[in-house]
C-alpha positions in Angstrom: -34.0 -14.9 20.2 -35.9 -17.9 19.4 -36.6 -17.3 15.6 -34.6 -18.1 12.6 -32.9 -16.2 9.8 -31.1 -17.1 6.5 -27.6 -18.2 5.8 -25.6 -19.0 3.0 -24.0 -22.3 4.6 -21.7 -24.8 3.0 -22.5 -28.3 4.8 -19.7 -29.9 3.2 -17.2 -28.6 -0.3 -19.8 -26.4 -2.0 -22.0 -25.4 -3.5 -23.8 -23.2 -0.5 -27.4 -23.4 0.2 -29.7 -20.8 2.0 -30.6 -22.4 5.2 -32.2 -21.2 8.4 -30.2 -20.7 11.2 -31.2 -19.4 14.9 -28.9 -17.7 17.4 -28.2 -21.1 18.8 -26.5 -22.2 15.5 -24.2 -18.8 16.0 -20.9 -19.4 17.7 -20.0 -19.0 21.5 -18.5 -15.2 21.1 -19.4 -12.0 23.1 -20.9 -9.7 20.0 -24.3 -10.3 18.4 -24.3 -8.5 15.5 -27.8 -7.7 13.6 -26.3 -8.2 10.0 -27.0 -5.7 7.1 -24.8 -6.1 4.5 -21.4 -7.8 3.0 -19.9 -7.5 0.1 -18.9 -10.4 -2.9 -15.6 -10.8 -4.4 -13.4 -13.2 -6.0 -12.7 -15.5 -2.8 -16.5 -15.9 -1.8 -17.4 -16.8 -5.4 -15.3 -19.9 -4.5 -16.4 -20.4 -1.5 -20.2 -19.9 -2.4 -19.7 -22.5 -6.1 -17.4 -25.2 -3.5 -15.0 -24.5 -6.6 -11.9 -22.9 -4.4 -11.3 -25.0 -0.5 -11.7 -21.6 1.0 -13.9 -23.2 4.1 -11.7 -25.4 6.7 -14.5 -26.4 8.8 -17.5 -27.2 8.1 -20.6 -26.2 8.2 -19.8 -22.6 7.5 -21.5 -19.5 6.7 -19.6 -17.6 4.0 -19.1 -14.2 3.3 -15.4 -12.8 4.1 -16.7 -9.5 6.0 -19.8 -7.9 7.5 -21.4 -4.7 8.4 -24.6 -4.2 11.1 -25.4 -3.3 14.4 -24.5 -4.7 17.3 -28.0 -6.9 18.9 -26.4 -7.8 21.8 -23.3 -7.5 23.9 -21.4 -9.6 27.0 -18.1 -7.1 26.2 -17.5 -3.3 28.0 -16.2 -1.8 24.5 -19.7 -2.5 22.5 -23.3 -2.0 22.9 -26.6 -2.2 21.6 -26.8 -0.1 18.7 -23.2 0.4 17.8 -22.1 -0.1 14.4 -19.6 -2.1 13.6 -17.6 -3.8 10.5 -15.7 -6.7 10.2 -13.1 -7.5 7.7 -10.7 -10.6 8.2 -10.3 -12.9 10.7 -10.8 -15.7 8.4 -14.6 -15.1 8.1 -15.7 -17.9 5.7 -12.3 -20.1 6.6 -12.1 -20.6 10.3 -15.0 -18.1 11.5 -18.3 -18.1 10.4 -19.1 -15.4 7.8 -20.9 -12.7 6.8 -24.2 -14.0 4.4 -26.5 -14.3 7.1 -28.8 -11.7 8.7 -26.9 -12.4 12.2 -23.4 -13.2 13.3 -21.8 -13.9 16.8 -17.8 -12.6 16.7 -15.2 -11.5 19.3 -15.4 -8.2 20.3 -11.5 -7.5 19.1 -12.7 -8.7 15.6 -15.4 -5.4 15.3 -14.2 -2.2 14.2 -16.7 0.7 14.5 -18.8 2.0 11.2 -15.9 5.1 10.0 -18.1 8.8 10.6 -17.7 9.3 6.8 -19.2 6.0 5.5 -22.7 4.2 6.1 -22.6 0.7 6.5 -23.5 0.2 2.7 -20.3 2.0 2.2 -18.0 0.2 3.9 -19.0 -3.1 2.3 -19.2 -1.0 -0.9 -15.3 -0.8 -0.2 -15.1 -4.1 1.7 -12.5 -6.6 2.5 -10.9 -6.0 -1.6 -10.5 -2.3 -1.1 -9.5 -2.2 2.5 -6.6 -4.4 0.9 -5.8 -2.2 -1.4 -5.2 0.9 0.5 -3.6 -1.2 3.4 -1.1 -2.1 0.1 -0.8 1.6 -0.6 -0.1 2.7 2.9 2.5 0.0 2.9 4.4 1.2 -0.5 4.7 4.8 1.2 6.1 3.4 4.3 8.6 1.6 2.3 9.6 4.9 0.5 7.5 4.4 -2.9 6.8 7.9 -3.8 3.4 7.7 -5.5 2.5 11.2 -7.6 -1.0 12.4 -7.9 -4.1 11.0 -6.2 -4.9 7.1 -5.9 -8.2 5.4 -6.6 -8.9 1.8 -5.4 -12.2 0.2 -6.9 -13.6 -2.7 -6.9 -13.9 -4.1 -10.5 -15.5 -7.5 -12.0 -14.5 -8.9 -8.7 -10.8 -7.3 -8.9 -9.4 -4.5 -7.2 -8.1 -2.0 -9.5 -5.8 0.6 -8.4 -5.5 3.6 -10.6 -2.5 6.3 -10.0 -3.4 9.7 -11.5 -1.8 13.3 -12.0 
């Protein structure tokens, strides 16, 4: 694909600036993935304003996860037309991220799109919330008993969990 698409790239220690990129600019990984959405918390706010070192190479796109389809495909375990998220693997730190409408990965960094969300949804709940049930899940493996049902939201930016009867 010979045409180019927007980015949120820091060049250097902030602040980002849209720029266009072409697959070419992606990096050598096995996954295209046709970007549709991410979602913005606390860490890519410092990455975006160059106000927190979150980026240790530069340039980089930011955005700490990503939701889309998958555009093209050198691995057996994904195909056109899949979809996938990404949370982790230090999008926006090590890897380029997720504000751009394409992204190159590793296929052992793509999870498929759960049956019960759309892709809006899962960055709806994003890297913040998947923290925050990973954090529950934890505390019951530990022996926390926790009464009544949980709710993690996101919040200004903050992950709020709320324990009710």
């Amino acid at each position: 694909m010979g045409d180019t698409f927007d980015a949120y790239v820091l060049a250097e220690q902030g602040p980002a600036v849209l720029t266009q990129l072409s697959d070419e600019d992606l990096p050598d990984a096995e996954v295209t993935v046709n970007v549709s959405h991410s979602s913005l918390n606390y860490k890519d706010g410092l990455a975006m304003t160059g106000k927190g070192k979150i980026a240790r190479r530069f340039p980089m796109v930011c955005g700490i996860d990503l939701a889309g389809t998958v555009a093209e495909s050198r691995s057996a375990d994904w195909h056109p037309g899949d979809e996938v998220v990404v949370t982790g693997w230090g999008l926006s730190e090590t890897w380029p991220g997720g504000y751009t409408r394409r992204q190159r990965v590793r296929p052992d960094m793509l999870v498929r799109r759960p049956a019960t969300l759309s892709l809006a949804q899962s960055m709806a709940v994003g890297t913040a919330g998947l923290t925050a049930m990973l954090c529950v899940l934890r505390l019951e493996q530990a022996g926390v008993t926790l009464a009544g049902q949980i709710l993690a939201a996101q919040v200004r930016g903050r992950v709020v969990i709320e324990i009710g009867r």
